[in-house]
FIPA-812937 format. One record per residue (C-alpha): x, y, z; residue number from 1. Coordinates in pm, whole numbers, m for minus. Layout:
[[X; Y; Z]; NUM]
...
END
This chain:
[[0; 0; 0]; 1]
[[285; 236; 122]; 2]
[[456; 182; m239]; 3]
[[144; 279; m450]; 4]
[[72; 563; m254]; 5]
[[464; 657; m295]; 6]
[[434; 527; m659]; 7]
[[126; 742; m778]; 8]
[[237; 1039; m522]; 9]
[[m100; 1038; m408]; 10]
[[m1; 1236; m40]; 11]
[[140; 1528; m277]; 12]
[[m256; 1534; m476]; 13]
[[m430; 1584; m184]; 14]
[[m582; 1223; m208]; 15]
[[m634; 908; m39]; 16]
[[m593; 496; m156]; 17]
[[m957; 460; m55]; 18]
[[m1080; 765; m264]; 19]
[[m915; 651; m561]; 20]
[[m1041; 297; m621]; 21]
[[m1371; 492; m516]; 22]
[[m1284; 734; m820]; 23]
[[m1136; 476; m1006]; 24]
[[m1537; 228; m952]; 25]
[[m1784; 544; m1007]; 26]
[[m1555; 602; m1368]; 27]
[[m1597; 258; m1444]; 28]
[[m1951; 220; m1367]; 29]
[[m2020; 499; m1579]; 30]
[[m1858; 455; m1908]; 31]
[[m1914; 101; m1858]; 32]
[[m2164; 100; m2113]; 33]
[[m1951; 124; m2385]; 34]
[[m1858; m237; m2395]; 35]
[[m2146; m338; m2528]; 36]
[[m2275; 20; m2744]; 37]
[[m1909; 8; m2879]; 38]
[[m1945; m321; m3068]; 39]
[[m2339; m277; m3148]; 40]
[[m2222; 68; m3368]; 41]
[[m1920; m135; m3552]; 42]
[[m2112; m365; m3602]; 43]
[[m2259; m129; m3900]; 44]
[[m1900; m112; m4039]; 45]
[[m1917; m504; m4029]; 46]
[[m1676; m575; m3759]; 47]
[[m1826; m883; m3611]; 48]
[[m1983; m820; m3193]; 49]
[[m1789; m1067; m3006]; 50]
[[m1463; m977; m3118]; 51]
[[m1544; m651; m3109]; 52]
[[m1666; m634; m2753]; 53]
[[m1300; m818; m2665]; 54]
[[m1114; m538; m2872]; 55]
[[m1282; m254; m2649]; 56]
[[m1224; m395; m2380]; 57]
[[m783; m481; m2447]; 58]
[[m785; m97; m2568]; 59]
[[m934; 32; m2288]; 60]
[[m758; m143; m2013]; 61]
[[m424; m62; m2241]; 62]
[[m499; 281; m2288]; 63]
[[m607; 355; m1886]; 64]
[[m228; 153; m1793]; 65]
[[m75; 388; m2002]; 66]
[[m263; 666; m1851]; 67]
[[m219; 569; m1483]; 68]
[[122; 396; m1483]; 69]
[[338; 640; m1755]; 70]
[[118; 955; m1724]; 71]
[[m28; 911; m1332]; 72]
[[m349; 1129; m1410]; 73]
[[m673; 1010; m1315]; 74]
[[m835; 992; m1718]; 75]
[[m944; 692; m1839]; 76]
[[m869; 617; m2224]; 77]
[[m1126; 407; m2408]; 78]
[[m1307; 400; m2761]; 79]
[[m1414; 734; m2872]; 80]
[[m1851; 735; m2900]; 81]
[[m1808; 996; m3134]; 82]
[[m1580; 874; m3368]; 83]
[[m1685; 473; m3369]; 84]
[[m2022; 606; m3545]; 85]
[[m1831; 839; m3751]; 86]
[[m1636; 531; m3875]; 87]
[[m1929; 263; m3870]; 88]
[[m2191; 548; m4052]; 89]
[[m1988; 719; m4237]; 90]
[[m1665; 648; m4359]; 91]
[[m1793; 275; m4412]; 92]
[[m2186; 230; m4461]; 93]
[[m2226; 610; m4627]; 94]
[[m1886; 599; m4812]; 95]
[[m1826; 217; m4860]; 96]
[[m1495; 181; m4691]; 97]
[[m1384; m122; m4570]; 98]
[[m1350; m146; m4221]; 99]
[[m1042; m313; m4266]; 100]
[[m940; 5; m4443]; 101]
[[m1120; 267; m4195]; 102]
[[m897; 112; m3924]; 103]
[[m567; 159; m4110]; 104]
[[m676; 520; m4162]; 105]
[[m676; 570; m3787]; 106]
[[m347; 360; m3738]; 107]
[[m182; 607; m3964]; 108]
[[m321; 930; m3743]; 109]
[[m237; 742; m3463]; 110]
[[149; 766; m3603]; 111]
[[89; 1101; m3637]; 112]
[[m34; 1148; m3319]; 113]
[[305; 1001; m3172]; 114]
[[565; 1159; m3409]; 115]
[[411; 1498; m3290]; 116]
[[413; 1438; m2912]; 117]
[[747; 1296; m2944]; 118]
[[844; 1657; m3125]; 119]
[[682; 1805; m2872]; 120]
[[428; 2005; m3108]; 121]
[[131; 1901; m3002]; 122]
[[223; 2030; m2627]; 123]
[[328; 2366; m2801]; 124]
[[1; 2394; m2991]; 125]
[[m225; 2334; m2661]; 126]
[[m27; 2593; m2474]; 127]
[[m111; 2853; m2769]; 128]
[[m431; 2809; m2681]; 129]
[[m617; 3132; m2491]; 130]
[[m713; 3052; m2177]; 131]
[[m1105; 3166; m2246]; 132]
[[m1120; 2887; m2475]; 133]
[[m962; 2630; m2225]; 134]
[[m1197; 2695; m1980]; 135]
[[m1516; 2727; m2269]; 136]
[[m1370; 2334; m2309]; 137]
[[m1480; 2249; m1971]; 138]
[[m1805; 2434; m1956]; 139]
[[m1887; 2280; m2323]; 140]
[[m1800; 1916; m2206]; 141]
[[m2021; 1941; m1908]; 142]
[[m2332; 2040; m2052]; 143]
[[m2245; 1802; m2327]; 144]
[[m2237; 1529; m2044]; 145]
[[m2562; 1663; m1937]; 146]
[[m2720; 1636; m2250]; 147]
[[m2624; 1264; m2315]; 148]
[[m2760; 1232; m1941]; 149]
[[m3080; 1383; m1990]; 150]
[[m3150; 1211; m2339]; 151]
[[m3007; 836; m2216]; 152]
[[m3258; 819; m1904]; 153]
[[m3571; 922; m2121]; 154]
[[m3628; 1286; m1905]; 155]
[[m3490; 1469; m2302]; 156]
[[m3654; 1325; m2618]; 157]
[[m3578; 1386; m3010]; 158]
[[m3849; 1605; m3103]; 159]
[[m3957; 1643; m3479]; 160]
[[m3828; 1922; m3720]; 161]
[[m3884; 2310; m3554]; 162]
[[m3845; 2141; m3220]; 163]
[[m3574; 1881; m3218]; 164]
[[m3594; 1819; m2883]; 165]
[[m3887; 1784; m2629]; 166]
[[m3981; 1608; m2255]; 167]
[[m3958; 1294; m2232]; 168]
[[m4275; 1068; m2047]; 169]
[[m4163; 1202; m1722]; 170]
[[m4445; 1007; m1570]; 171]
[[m4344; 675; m1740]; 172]
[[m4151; 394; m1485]; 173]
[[m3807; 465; m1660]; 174]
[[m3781; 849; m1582]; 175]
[[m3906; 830; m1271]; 176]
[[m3616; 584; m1162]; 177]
[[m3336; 845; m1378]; 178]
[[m3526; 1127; m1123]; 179]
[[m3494; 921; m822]; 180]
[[m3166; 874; m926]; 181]
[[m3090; 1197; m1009]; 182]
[[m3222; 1334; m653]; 183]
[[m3079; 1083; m473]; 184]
[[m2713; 1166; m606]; 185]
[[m2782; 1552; m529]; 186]
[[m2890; 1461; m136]; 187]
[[m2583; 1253; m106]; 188]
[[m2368; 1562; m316]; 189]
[[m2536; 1830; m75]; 190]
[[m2452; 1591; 264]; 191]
[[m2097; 1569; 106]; 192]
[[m2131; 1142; 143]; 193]
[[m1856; 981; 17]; 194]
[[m1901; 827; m328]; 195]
[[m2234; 974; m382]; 196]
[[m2199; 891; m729]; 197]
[[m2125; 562; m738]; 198]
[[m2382; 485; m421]; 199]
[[m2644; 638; m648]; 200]
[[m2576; 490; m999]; 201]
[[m2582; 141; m779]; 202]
[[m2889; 186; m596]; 203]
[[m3003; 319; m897]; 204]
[[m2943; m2; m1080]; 205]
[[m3095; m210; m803]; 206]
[[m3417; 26; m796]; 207]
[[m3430; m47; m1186]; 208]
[[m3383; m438; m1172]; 209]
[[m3638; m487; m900]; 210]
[[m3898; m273; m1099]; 211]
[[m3841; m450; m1367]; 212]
[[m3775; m152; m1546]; 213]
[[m3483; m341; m1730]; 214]
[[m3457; m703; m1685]; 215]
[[m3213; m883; m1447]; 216]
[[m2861; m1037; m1611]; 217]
[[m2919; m1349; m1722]; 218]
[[m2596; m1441; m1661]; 219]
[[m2267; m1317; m1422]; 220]
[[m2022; m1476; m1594]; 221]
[[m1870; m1600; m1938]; 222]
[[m1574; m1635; m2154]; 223]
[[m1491; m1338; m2374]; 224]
[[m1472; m1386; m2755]; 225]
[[m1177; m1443; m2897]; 226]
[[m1036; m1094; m3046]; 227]
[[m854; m1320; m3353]; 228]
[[m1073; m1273; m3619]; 229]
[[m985; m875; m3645]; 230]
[[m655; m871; m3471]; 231]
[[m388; m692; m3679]; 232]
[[m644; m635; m4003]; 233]
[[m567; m348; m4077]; 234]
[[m530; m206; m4461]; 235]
[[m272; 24; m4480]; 236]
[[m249; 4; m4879]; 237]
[[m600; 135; m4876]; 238]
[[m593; 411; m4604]; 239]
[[m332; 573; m4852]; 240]
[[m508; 603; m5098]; 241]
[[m650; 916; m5254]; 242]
[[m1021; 798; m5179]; 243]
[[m939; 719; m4827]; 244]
[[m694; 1041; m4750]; 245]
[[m960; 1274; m4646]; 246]
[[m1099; 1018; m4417]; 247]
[[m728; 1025; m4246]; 248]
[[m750; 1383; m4237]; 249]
[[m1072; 1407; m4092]; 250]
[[m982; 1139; m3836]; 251]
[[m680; 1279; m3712]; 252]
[[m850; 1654; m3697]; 253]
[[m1115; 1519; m3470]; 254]
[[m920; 1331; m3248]; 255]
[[m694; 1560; m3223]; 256]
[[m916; 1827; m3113]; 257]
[[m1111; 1577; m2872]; 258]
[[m810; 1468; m2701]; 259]
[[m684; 1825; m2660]; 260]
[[m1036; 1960; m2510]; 261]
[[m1127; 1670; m2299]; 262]
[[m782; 1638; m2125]; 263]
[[m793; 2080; m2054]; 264]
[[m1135; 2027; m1976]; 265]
[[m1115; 1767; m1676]; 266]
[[m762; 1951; m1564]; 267]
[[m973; 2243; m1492]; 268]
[[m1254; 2079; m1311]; 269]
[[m959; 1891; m1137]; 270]
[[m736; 2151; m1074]; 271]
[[m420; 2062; m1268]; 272]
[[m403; 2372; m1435]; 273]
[[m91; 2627; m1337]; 274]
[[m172; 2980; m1293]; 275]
[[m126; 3054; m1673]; 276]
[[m365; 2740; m1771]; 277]
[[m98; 2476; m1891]; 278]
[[m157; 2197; m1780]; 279]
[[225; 2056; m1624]; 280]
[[383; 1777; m1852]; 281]
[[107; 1717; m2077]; 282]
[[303; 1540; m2298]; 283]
[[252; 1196; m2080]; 284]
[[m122; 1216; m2131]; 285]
[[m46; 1317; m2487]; 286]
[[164; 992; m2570]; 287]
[[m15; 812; m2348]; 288]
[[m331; 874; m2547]; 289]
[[m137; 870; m2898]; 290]
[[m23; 522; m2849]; 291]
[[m368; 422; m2728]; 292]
[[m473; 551; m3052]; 293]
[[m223; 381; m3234]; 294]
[[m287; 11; m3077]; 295]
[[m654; 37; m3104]; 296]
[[m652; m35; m3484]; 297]
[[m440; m330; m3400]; 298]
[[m645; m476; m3192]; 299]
[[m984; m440; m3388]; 300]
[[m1198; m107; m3267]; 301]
[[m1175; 309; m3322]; 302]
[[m965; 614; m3196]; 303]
[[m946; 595; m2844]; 304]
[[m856; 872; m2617]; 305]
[[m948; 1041; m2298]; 306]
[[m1272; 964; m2201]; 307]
[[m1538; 1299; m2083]; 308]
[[m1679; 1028; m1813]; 309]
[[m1342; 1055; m1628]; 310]
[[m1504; 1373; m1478]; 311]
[[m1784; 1153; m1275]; 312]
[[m1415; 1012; m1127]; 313]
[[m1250; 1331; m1039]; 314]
[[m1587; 1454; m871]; 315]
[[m1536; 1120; m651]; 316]
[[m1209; 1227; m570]; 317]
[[m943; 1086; m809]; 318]
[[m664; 1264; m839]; 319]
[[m371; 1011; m964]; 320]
[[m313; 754; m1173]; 321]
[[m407; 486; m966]; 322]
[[m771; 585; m1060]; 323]
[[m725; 444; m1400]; 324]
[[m548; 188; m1276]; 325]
[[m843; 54; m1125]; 326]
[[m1095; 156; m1403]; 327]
[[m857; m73; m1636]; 328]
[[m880; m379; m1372]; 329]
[[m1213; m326; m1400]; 330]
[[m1272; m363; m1745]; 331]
[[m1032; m651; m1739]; 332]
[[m1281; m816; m1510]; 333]
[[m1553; m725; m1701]; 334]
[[m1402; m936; m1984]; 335]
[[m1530; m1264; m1775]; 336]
[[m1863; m1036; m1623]; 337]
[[m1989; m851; m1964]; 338]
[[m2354; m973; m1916]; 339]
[[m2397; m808; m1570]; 340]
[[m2165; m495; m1641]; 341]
[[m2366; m473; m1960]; 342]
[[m2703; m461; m1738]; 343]
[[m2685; m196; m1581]; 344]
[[m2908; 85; m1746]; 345]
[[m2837; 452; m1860]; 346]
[[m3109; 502; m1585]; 347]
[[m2851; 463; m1349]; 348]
[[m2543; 604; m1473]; 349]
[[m2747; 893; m1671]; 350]
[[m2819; 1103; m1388]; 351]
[[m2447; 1077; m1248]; 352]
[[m2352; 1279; m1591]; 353]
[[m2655; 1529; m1561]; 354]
[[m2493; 1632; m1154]; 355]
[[m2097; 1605; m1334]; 356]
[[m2223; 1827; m1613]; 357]
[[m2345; 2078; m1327]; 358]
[[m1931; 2036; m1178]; 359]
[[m1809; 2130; m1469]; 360]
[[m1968; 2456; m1526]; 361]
[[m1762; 2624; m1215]; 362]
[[m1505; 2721; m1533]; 363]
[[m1770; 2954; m1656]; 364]
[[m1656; 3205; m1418]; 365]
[[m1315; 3255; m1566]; 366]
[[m1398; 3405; m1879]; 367]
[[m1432; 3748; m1908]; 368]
[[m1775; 3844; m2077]; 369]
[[m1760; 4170; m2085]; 370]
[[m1439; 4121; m2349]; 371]
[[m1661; 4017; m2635]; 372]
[[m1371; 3906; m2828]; 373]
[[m1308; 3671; m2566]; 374]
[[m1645; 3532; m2515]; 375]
[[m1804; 3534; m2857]; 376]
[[m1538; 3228; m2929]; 377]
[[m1622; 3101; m2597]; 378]
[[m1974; 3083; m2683]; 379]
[[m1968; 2906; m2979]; 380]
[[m1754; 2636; m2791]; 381]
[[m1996; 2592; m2567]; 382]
[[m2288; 2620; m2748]; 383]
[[m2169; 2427; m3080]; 384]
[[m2053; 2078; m2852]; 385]
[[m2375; 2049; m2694]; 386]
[[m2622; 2166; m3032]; 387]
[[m2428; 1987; m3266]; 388]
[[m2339; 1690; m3031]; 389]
[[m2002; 1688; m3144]; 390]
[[m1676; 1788; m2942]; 391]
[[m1475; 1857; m3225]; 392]
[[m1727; 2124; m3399]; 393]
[[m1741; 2318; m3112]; 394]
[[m1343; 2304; m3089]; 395]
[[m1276; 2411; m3429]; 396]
[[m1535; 2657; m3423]; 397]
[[m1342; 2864; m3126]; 398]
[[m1033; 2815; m3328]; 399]
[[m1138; 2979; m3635]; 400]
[[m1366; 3262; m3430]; 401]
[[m1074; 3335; m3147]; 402]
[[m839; 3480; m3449]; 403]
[[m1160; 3660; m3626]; 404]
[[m1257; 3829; m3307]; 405]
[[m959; 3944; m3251]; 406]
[[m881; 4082; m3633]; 407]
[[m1180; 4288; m3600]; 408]
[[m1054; 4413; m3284]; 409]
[[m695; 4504; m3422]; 410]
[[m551; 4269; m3162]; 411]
[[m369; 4057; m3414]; 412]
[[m61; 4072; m3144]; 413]
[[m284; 3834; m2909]; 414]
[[m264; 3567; m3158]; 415]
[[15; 3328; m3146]; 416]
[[153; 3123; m3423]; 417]
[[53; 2825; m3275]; 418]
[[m316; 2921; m3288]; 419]
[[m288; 3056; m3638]; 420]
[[m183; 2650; m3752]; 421]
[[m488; 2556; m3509]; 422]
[[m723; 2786; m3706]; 423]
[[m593; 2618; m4039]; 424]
[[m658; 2279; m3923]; 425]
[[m1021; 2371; m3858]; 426]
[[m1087; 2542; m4148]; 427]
[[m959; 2201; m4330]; 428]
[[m1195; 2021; m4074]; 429]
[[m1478; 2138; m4218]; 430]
[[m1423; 2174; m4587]; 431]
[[m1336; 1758; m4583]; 432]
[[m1616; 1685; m4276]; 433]
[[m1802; 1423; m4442]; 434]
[[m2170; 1584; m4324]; 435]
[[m2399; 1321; m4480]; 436]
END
């Protein structure tokens, strides 16, 4: 015990061993879902479920090791939501890409993703980020959270065109176990209980099961799937290619820009930021994240990277890597206990991301709205990730508006070169987006 808390320096954080396998569960139990929702979206691309299911689970429980051991920050790396049904939608079912192909594509950013860190470019572009955009990163992430929250337990509907969105049956069984949820997090958040999130999103569960609002595992236990029949396939002949280049291009872009925003945003809800806003030796969440990236391909899913659940995990208190330690034991375990992990409804873990998304608004207050050149980019940050349900638009879109703002301002002297190649990126972003 002595030697992991020496190991992770978790007396320097502020932390405890007992609050970070507490972080390291409530993380878990809410991104959890992915090993199933993973492998039911690739399974559009073709990539068969069982396999699949196996390959999330090696690159998650890679990427968090690499994360906790080499980078000793509490964000858990898995497969990106965003960018699995970009791949499985998209790139193969819209554009008729071979998965086999679509995964070489993200091999080669992955490359790229490591050549830069190791260059140390990718640390110099974050730090030429303004600091009103950081913090517009956090504030955008958390409502995004909320909104994936609010539509996953039933309380937020798709509407029809002219109102996309509406209420949900708020009366119906589901939504009144999300609310009971939901409350019961917020008393346990107000009494300052520890683990209030992971005590609610498990009595939450229970409270679902025995009301038969979803139906009890079947099973606790099985063998995973062999990941062989997609191990290594990737087609690097074809991701070179001149039909597949934009797809590389557009892959790298958004990961890029996820990575980048999702790593400032949960340093600022955690508190890893310096007084200037950089976060201290990013580059080990950088590489740890571009090799995750890189060995994902390999082993048969999508771009993986820091995941925006990690934030339920720093609300419980994680502070070090030894909370993604645990969240990769626990997917290892899960390998052997999919049925029951897979269970557990967004009932349960929903309304943990509606009370994170309300954490991670406490940014808000460090950008300066009465600068308008500051907050109009800000805004669309913001606004953009949670209306467009995309990370990456709402990235891009600050990039390109920071430099405008400014321009019209005469303040070109506020714009670093750094930002200028940032700006250039987006604008190629959107012109190869594949928007169908």
């Amino acid at each position: 015990m002595n030697a992991l808390r020496q190991f992770f320096q978790i007396e320097l954080h502020g932390s405890t061993l007992r609050r970070e396998i507490l972080a390291g569960l409530t993380t878990f139990t809410t991104m959890s879902y992915i090993i199933v929702v993973n492998p039911a979206i690739l399974k559009t691309a073709g990539i068969p479920t069982g396999p699949s299911m196996t390959a999330t689970i090696l690159a998650t429980c890679v990427g968090c090791l690499l994360m906790g051991v080499y980078a000793n920050r509490p964000f858990a790396i898995a497969p990106y939501m965003g960018e699995n049904a970009f791949i499985a939608f998209t790139v193969c079912l819209g554009l008729g890409i071979r998965w086999q192909t679509a995964l070489g594509a993200i091999f080669i950013a992955g490359l790229a993703f490591v050549v830069l860190t190791v260059l140390r470019l990718r640390q110099w572009l974050v730090e030429s980020i303004p600091t009103s955009l950081r913090y517009s990163f956090a504030v955008g992430i958390g409502l995004f959270l909320t909104f994936i929250g609010l539509n996953q337990t039933g309380i937020v509907e798709l509407g029809v065109p002219g109102a996309p969105v509406k209420a949900g049956a708020l009366t119906g069984p589901p939504v009144l176990v999300a609310i009971f949820g939901f409350l019961l997090i917020g008393a346990l958040v107000i009494r300052k209980v520890p683990g209030a999130l992971l005590i609610g999103i498990v009595s939450t569960a229970l409270l679902a099961f025995a009301t038969r609002i979803t139906p009890w595992p079947t099973a606790f236990f099985g063998a995973p799937s062999s990941v062989a029949p997609i191990f290594a396939q990737i087609d690097l002949r074809g991701a070179l290619s001149p039909k597949a280049l934009p797809i590389v291009l557009t892959i790298f872009i958004m990961a890029f820009v996820d990575t980048m925003g999702t790593l400032i945003g949960l340093s600022a809800r955690a508190g890893f930021l310096d007084k200037h806003g950089n976060l201290p030796q990013i580059e080990r969440p950088m590489m740890a994240d571009a090799i995750a990236t890189t060995l994902s391909p390999v082993f048969g899913t999508t771009t993986s990277g820091a995941f925006v659940e990690s934030a339920t995990g720093i609300e419980a208190g994680g502070r070090t890597g030894l909370t993604a330690v645990v969240v990769a034991i626990c997917f290892a375990l899960s390998a052997f206990t999919a049925p029951f992990v897979a269970a557990i409804p967004p009932q349960a873990y929903g309304p943990a991301l509606i009370i994170v998304g309300l954490f991670m608004l406490a940014p808000i207050t460090r950008i300066d709205f009465t600068d308008y050149t500051e907050s109009i980019p800000a805004f669309a940050v913001v606004s953009l990730m949670c209306f467009t349900y995309n990370i990456a638009v709402g990235i891009t879109a600050g990039f390109l508006l920071y430099p405008f703002c400014k321009l019209v301002q005469g303040k070109t002297r506020e714009i670093g070169m750094g930002l200028w190649i940032l700006a250039a990126l987006s604008v190629l972003f959107f012109v190869f987006y594949p928007y169908k």
